[in-house]
C-alpha positions as CSV (number, residue, x, y, z in Angstrom):
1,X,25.5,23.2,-5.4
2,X,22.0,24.6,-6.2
3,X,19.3,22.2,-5.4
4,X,16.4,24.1,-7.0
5,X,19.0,24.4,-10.5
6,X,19.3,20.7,-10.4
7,X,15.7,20.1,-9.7
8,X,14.4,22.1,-12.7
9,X,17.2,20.9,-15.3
10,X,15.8,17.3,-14.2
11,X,12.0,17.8,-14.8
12,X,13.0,19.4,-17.6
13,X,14.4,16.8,-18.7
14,X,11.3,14.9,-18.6
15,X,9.3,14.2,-21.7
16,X,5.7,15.6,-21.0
17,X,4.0,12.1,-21.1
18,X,6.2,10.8,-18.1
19,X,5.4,13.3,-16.1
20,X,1.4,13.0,-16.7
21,X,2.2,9.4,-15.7
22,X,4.4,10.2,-12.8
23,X,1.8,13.3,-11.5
24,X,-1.4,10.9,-12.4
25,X,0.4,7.9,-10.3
26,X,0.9,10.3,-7.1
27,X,-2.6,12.2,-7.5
28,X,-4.5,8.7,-7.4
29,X,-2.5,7.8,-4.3
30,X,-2.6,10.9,-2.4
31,X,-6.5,11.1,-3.4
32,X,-7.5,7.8,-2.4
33,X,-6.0,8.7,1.2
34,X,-8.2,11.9,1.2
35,X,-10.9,10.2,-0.1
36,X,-10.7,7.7,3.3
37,X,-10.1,10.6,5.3
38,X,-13.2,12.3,4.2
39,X,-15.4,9.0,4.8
40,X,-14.1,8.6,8.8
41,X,-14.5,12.5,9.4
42,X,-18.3,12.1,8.0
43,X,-18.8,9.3,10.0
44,X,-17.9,10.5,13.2
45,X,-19.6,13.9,12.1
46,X,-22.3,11.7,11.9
47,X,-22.2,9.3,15.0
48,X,-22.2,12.5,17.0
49,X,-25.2,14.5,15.6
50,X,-27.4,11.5,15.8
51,X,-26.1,10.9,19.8
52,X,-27.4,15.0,20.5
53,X,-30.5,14.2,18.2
54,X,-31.2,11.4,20.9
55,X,-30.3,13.4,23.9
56,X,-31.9,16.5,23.0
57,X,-34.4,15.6,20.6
């Protein structure tokens, strides 16, 4: 039983506009979460440069 064989004959199968659906639907998801990940990391990037601005500025 190959797994990678079975894999492609399925997307294959696919017709091209269910797939932009099904690779749009994941991309918005997986986006969103980077797009909140980016936000906290800036943030705390920038709670800690303004506490050294006030301890050695």
């Amino acid at each position: 039983m190959d797994i990678r064989e079975i894999v492609r004959d399925k997307v294959q199968q696919f017709e091209a506009e269910a797939m932009e659906t099904l690779v749009m639907t994941v991309a918005r998801k997986e986006f969103g979460h980077i797009q909140i990940v980016g936000a906290l990391t800036g943030a705390v990037i920038g709670v800690i440069q303004g506490v050294i601005l006030v301890f050695v500025g």
